[in-house]
PDB file of N, CA, C and O in Angstrom:
ATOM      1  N   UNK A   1     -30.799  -7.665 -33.151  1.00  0.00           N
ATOM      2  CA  UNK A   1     -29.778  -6.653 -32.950  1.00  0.00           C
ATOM      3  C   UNK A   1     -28.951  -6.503 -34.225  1.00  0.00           C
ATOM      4  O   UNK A   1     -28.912  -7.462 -34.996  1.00  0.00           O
ATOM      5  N   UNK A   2     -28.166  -5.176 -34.566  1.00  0.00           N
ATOM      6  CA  UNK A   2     -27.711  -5.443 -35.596  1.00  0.00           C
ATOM      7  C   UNK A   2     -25.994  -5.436 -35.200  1.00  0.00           C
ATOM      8  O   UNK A   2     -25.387  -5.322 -34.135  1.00  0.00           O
ATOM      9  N   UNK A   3     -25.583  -5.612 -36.583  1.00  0.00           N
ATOM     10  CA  UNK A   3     -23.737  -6.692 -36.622  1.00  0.00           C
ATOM     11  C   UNK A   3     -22.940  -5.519 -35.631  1.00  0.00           C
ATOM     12  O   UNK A   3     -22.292  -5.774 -34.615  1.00  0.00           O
ATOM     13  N   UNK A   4     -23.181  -4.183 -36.223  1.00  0.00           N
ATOM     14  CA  UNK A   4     -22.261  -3.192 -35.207  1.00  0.00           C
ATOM     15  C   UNK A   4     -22.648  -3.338 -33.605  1.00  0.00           C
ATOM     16  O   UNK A   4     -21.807  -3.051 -32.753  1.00  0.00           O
ATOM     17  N   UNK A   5     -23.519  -3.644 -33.369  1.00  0.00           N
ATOM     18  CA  UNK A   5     -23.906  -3.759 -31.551  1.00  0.00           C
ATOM     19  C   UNK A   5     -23.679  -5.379 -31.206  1.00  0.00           C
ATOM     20  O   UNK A   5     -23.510  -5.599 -30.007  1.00  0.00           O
ATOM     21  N   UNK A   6     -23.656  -6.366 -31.951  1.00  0.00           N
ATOM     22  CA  UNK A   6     -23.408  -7.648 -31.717  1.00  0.00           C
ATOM     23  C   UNK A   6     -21.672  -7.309 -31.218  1.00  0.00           C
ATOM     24  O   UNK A   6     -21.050  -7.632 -30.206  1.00  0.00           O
ATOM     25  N   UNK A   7     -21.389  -6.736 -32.105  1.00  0.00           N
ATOM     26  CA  UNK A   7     -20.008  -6.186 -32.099  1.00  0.00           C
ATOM     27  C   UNK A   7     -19.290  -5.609 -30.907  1.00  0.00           C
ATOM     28  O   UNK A   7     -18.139  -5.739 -30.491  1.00  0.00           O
ATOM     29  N   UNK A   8     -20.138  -5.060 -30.572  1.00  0.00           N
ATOM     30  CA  UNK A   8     -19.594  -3.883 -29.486  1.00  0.00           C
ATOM     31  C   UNK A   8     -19.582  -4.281 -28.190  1.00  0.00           C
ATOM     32  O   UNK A   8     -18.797  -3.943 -27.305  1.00  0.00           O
ATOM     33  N   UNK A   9     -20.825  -5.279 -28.119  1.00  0.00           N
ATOM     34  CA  UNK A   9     -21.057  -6.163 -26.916  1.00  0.00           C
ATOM     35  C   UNK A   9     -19.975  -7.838 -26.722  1.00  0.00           C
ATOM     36  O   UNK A   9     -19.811  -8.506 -25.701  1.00  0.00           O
ATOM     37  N   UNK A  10     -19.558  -8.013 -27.777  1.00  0.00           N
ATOM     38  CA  UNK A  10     -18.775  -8.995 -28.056  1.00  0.00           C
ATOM     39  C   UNK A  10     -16.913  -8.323 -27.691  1.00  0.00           C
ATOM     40  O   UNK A  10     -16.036  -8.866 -27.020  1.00  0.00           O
ATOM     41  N   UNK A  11     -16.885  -7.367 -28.234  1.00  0.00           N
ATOM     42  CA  UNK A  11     -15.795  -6.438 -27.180  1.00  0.00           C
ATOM     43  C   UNK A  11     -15.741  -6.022 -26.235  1.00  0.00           C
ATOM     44  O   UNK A  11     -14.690  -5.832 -25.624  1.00  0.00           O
ATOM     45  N   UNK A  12     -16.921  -5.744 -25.815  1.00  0.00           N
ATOM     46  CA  UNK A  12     -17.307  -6.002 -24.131  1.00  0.00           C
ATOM     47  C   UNK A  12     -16.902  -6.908 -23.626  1.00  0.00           C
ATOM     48  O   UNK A  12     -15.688  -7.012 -23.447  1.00  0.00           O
ATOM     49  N   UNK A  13     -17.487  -7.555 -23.357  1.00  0.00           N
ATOM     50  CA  UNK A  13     -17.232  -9.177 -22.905  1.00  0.00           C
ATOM     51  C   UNK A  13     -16.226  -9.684 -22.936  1.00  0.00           C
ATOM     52  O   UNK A  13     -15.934 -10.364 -21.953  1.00  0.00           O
ATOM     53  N   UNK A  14     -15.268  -9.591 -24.040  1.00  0.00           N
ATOM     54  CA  UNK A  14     -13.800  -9.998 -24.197  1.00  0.00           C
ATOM     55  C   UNK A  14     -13.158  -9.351 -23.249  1.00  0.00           C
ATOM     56  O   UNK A  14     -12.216  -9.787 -22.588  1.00  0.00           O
ATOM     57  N   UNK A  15     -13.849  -7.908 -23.142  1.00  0.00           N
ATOM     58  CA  UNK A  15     -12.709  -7.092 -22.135  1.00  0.00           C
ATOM     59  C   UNK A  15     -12.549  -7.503 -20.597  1.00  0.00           C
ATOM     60  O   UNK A  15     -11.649  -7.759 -19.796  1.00  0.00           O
ATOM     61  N   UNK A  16     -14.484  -7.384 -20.668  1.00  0.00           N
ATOM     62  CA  UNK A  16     -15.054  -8.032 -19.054  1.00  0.00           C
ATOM     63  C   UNK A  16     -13.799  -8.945 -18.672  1.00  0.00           C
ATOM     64  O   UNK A  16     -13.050  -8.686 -17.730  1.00  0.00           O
ATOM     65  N   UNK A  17     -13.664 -10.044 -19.520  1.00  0.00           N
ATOM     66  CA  UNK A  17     -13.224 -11.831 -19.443  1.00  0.00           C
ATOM     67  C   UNK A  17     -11.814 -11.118 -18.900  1.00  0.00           C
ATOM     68  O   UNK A  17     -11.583 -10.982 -17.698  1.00  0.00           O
ATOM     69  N   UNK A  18     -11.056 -10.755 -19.782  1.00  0.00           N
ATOM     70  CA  UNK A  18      -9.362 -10.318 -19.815  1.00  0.00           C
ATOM     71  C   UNK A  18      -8.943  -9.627 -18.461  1.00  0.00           C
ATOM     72  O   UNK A  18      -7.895  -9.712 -17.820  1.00  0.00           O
ATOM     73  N   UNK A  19     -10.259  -8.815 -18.203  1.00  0.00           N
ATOM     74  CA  UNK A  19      -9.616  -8.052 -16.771  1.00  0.00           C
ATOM     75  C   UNK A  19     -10.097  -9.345 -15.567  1.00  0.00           C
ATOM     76  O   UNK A  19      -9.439  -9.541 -14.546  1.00  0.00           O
ATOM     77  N   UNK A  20     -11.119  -9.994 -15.860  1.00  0.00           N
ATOM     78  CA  UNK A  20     -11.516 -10.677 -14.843  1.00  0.00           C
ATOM     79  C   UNK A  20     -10.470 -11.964 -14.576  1.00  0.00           C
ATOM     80  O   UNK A  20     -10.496 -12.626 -13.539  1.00  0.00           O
ATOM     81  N   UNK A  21      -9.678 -12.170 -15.529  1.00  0.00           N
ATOM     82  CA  UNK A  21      -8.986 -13.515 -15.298  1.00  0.00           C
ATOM     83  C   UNK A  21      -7.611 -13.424 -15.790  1.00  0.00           C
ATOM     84  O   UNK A  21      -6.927 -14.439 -15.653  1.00  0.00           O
ATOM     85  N   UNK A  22      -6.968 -12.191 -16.448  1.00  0.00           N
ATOM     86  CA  UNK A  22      -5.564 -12.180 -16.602  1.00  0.00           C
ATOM     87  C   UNK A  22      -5.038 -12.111 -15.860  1.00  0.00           C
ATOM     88  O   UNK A  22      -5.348 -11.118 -15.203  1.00  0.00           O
ATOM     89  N   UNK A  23      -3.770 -13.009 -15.195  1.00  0.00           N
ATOM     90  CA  UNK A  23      -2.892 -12.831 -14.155  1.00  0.00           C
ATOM     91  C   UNK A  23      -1.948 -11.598 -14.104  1.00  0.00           C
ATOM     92  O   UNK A  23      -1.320 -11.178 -13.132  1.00  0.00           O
ATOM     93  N   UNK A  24      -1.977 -11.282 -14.934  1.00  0.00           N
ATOM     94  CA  UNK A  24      -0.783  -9.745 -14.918  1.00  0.00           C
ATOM     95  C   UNK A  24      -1.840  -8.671 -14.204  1.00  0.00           C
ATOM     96  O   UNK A  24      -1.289  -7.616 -13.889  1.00  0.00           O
ATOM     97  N   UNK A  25      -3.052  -8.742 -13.938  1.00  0.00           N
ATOM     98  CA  UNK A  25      -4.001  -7.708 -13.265  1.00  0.00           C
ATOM     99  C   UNK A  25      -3.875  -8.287 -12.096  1.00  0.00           C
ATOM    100  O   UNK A  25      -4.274  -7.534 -11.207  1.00  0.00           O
ATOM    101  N   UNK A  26      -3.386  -9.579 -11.597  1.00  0.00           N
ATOM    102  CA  UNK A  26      -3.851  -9.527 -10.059  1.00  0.00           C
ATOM    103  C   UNK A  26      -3.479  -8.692  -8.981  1.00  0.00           C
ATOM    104  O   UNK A  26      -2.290  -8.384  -8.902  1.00  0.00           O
ATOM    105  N   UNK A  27      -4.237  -8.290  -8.177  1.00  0.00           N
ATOM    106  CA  UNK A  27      -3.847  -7.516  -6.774  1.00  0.00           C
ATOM    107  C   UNK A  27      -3.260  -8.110  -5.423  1.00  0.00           C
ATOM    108  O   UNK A  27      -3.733  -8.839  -4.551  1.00  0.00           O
ATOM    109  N   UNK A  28      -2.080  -7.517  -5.609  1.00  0.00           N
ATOM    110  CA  UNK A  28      -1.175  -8.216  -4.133  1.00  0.00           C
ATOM    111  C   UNK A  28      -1.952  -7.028  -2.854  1.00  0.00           C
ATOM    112  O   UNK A  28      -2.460  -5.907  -2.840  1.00  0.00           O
ATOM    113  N   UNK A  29      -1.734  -7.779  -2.211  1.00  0.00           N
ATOM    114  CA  UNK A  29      -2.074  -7.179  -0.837  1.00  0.00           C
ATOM    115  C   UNK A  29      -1.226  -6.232  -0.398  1.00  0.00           C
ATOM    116  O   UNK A  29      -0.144  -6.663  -0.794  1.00  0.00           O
ATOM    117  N   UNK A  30      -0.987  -5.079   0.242  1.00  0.00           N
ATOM    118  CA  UNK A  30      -0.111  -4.337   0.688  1.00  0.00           C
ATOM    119  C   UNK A  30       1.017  -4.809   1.341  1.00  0.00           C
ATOM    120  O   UNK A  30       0.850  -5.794   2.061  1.00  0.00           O
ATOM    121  N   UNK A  31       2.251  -4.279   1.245  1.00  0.00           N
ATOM    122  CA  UNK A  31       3.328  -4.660   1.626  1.00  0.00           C
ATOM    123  C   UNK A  31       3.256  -4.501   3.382  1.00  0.00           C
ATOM    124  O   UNK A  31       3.466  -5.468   4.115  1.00  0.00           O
ATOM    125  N   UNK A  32       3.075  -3.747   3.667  1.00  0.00           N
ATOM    126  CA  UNK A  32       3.239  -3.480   5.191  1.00  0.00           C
ATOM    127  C   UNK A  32       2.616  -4.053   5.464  1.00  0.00           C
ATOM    128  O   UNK A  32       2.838  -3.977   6.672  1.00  0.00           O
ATOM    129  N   UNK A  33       1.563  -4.965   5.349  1.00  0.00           N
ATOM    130  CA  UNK A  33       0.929  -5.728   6.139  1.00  0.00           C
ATOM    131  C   UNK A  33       1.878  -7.473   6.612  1.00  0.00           C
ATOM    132  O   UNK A  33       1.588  -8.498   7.229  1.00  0.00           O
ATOM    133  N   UNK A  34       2.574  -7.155   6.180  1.00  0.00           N
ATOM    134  CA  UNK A  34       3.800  -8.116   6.245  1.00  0.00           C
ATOM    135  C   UNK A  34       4.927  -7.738   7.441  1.00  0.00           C
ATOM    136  O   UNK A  34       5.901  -8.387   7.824  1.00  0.00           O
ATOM    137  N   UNK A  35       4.260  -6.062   8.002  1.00  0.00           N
ATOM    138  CA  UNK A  35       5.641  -5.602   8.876  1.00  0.00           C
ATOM    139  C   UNK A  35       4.724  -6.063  10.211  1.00  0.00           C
ATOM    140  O   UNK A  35       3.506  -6.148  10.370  1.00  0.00           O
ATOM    141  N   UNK A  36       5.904  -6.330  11.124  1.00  0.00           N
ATOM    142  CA  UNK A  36       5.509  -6.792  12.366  1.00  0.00           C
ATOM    143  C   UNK A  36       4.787  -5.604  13.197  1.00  0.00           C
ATOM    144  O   UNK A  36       5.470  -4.600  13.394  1.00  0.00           O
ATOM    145  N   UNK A  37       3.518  -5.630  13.679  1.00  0.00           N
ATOM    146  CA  UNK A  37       2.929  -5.471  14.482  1.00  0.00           C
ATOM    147  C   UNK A  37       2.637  -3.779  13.956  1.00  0.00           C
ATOM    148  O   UNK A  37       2.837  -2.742  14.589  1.00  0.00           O
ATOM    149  N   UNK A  38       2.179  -3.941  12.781  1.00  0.00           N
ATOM    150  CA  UNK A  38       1.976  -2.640  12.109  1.00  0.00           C
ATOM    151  C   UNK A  38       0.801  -1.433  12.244  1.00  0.00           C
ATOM    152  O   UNK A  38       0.706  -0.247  11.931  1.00  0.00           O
ATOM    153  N   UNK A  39       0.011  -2.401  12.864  1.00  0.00           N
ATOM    154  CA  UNK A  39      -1.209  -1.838  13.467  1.00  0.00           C
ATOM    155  C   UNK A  39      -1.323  -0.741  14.707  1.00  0.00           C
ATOM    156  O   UNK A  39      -2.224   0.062  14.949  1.00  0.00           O
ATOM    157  N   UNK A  40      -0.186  -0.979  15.344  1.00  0.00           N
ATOM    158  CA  UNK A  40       0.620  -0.392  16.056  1.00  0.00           C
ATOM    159  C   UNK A  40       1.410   1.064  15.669  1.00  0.00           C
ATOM    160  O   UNK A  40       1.759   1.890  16.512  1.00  0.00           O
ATOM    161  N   UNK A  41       1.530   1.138  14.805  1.00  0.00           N
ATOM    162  CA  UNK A  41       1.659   2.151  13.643  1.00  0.00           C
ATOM    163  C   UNK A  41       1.344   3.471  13.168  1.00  0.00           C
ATOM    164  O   UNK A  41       1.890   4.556  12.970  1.00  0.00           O
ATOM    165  N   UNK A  42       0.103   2.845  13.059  1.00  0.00           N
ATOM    166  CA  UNK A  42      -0.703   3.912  12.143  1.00  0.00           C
ATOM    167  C   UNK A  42      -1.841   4.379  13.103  1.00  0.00           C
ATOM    168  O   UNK A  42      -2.048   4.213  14.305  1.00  0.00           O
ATOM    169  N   UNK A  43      -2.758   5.287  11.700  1.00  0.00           N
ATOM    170  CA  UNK A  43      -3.943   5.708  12.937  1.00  0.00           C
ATOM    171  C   UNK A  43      -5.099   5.870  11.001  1.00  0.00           C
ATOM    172  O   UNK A  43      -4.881   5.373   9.897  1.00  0.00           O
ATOM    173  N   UNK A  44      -5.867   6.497  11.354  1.00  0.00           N
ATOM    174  CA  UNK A  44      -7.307   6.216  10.515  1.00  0.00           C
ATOM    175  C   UNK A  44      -7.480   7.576  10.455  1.00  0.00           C
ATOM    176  O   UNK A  44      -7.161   8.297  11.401  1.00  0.00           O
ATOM    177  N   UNK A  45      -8.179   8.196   8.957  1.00  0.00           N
ATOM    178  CA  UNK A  45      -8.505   9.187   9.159  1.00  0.00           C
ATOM    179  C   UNK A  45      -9.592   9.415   8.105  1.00  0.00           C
ATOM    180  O   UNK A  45      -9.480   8.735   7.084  1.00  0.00           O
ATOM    181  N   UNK A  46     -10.538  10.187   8.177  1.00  0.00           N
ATOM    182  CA  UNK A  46     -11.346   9.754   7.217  1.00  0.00           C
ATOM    183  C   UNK A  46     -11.390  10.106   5.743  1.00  0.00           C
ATOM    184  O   UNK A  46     -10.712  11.084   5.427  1.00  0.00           O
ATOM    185  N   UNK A  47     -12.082   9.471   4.758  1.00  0.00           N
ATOM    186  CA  UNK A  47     -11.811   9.699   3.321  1.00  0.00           C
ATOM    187  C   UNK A  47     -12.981   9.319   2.635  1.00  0.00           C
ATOM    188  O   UNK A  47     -13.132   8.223   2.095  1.00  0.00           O
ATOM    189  N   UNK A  48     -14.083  10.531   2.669  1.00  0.00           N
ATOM    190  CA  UNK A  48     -15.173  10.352   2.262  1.00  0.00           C
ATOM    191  C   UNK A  48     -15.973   9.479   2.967  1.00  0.00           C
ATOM    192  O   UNK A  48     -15.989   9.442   4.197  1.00  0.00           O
ATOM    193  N   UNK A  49     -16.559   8.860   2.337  1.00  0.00           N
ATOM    194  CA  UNK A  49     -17.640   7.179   3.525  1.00  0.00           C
ATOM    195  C   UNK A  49     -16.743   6.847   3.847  1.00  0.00           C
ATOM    196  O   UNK A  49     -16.542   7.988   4.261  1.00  0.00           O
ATOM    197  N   UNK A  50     -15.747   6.270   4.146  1.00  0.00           N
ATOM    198  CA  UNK A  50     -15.119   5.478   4.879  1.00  0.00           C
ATOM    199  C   UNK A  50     -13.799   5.857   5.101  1.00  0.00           C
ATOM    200  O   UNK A  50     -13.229   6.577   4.282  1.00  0.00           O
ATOM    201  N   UNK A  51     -12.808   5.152   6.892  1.00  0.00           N
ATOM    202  CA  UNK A  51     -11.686   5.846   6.778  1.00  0.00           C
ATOM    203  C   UNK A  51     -10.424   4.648   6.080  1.00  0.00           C
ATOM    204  O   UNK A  51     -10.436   3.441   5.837  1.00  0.00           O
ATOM    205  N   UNK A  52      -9.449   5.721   5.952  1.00  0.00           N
ATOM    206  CA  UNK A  52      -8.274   5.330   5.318  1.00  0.00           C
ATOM    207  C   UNK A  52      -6.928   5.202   6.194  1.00  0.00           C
ATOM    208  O   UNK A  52      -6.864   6.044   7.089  1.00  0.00           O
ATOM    209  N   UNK A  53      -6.235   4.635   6.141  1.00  0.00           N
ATOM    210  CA  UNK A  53      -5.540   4.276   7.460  1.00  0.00           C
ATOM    211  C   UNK A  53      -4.068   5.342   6.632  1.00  0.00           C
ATOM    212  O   UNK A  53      -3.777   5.299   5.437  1.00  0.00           O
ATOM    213  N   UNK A  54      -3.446   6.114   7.590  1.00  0.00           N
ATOM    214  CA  UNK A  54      -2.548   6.854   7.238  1.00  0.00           C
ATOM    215  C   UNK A  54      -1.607   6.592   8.378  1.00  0.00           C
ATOM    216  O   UNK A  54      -1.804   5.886   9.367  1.00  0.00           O
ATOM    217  N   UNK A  55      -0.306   7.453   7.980  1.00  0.00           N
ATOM    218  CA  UNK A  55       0.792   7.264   8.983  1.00  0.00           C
ATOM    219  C   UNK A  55       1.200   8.643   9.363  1.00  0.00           C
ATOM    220  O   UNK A  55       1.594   9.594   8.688  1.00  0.00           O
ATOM    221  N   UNK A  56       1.016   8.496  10.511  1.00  0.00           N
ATOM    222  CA  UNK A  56       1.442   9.766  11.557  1.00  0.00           C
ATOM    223  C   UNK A  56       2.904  10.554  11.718  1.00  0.00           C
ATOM    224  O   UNK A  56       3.934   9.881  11.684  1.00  0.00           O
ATOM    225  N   UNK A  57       2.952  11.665  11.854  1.00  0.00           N
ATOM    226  CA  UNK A  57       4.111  12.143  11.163  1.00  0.00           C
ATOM    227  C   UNK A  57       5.329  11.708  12.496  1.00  0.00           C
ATOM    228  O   UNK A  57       6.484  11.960  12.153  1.00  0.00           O
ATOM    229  N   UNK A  58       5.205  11.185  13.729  1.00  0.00           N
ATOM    230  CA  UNK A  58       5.528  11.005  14.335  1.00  0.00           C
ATOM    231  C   UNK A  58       5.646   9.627  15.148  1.00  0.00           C
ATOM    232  O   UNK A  58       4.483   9.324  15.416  1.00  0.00           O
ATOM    233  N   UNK A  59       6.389   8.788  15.593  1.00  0.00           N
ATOM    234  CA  UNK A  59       5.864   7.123  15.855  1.00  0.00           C
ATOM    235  C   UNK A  59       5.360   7.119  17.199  1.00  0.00           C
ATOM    236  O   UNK A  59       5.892   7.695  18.148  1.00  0.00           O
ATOM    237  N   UNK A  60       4.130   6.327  17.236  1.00  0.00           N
ATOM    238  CA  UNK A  60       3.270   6.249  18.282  1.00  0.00           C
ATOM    239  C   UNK A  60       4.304   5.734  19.398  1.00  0.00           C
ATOM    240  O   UNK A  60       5.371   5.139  19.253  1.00  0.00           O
ATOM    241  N   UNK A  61       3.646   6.153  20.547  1.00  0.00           N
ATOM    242  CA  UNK A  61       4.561   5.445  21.723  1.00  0.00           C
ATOM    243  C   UNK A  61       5.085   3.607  21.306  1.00  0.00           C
ATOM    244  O   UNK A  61       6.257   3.243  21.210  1.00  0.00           O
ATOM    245  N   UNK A  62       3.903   2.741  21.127  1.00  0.00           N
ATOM    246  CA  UNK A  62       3.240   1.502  21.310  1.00  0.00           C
ATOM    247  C   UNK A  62       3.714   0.733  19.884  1.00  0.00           C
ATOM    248  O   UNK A  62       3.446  -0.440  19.628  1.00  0.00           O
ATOM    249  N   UNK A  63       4.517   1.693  18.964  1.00  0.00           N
ATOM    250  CA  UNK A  63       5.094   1.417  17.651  1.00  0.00           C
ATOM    251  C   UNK A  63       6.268   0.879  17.779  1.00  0.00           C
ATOM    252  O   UNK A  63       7.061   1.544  18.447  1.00  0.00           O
ATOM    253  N   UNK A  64       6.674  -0.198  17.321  1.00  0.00           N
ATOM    254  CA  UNK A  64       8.183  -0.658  17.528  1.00  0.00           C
ATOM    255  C   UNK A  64       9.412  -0.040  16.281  1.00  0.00           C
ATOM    256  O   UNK A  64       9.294  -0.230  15.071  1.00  0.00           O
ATOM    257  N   UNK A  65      10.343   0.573  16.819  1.00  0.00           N
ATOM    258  CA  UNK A  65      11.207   1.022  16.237  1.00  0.00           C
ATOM    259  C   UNK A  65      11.587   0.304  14.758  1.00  0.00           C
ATOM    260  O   UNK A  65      12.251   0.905  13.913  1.00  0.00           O
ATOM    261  N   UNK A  66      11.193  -0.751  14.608  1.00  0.00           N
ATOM    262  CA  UNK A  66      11.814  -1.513  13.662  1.00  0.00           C
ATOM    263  C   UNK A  66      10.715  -1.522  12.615  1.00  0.00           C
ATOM    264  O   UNK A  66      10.821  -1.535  11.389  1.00  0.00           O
ATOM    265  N   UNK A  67       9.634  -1.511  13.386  1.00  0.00           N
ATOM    266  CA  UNK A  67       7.983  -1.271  12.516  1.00  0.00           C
ATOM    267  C   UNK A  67       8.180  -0.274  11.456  1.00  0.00           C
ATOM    268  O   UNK A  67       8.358  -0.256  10.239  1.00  0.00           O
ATOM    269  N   UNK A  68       8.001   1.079  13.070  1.00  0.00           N
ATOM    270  CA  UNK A  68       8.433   2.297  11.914  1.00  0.00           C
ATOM    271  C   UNK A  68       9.172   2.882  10.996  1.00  0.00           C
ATOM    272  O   UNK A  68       8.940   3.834  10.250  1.00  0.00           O
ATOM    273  N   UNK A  69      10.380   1.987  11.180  1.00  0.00           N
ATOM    274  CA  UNK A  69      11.708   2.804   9.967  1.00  0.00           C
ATOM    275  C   UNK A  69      11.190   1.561   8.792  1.00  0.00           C
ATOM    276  O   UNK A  69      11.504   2.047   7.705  1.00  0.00           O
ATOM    277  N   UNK A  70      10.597   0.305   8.565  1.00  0.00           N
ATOM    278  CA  UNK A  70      10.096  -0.116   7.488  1.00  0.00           C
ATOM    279  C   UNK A  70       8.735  -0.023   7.187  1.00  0.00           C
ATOM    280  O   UNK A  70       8.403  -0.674   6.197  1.00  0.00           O
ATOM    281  N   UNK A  71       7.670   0.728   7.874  1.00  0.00           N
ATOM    282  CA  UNK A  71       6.749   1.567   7.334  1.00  0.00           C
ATOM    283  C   UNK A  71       7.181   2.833   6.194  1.00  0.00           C
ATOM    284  O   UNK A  71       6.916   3.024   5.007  1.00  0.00           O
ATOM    285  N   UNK A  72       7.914   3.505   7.139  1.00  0.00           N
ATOM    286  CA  UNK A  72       8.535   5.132   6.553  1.00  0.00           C
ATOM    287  C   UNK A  72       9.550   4.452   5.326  1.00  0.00           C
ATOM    288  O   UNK A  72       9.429   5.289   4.432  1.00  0.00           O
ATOM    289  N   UNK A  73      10.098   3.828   5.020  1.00  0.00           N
ATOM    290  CA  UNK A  73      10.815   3.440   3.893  1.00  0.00           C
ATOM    291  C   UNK A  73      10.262   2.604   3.236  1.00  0.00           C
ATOM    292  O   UNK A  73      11.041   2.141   2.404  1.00  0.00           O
ATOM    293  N   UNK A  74       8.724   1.924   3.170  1.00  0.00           N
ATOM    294  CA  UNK A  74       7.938   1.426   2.565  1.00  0.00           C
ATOM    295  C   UNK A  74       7.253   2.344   1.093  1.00  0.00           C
ATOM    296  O   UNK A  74       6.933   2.100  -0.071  1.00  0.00           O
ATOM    297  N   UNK A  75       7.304   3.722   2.220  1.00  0.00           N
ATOM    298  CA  UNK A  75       6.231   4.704   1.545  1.00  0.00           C
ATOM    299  C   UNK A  75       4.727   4.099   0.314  1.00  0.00           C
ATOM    300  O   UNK A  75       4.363   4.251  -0.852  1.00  0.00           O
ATOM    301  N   UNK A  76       4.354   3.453   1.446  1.00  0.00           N
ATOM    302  CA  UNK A  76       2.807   3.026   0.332  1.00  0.00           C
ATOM    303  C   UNK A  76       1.699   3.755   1.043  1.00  0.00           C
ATOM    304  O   UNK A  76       0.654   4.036   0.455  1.00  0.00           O
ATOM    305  N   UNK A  77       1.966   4.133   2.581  1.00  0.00           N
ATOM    306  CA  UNK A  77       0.931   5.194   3.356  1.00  0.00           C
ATOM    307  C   UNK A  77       0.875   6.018   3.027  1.00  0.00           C
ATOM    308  O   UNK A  77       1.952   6.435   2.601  1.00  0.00           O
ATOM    309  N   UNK A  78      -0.597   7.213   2.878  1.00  0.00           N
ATOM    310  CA  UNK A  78      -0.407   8.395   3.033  1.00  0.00           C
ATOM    311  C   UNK A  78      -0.295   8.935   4.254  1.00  0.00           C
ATOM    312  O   UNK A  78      -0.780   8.229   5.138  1.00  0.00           O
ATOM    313  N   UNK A  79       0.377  10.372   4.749  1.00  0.00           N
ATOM    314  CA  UNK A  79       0.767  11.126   5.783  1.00  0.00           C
ATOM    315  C   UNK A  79      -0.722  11.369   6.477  1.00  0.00           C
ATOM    316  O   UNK A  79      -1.632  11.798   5.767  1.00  0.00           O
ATOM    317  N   UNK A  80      -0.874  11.178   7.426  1.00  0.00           N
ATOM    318  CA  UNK A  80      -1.938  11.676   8.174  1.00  0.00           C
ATOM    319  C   UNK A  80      -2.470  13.217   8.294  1.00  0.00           C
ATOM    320  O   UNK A  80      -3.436  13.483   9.010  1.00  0.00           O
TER     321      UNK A  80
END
């Protein structure tokens, strides 16, 4: 191989490494999944192959009042 592609693949790899193991990239889990009984909540709607869980413009019967006003002031859902 020659020095410019040894090269290029060697910046590869560095990059691969940096995203694969720098702590400033890690992914926290969603906040609302921390609100009580949140499942209760929401509803699913679809988004291409697979669905995406959204929040209804209105609170389900079965939603606890306390759920929904820290869902809706969460704002990390999209609107259904």
């Amino acid at each position: 191989m020659s020095r410019p592609t040894l090269m290029a693949m060697a910046v590869l790899f560095i990059g691969v490494l940096l995203a694969m193991f720098n702590p400033s990239m890690e992914v926290c889990p969603p906040s609302y999944l921390g609100i009580c009984e949140w499942r209760n909540c929401v509803e699913e709607k679809p988004a291409g192959s697979h669905m995406m869980i959204c929040l209804p413009e209105e609170r389900p019967e079965n939603c606890l009042q306390e759920s929904w006003e820290q869902l809706t002031e969460l704002n990390e859902l999209e609107p259904c």
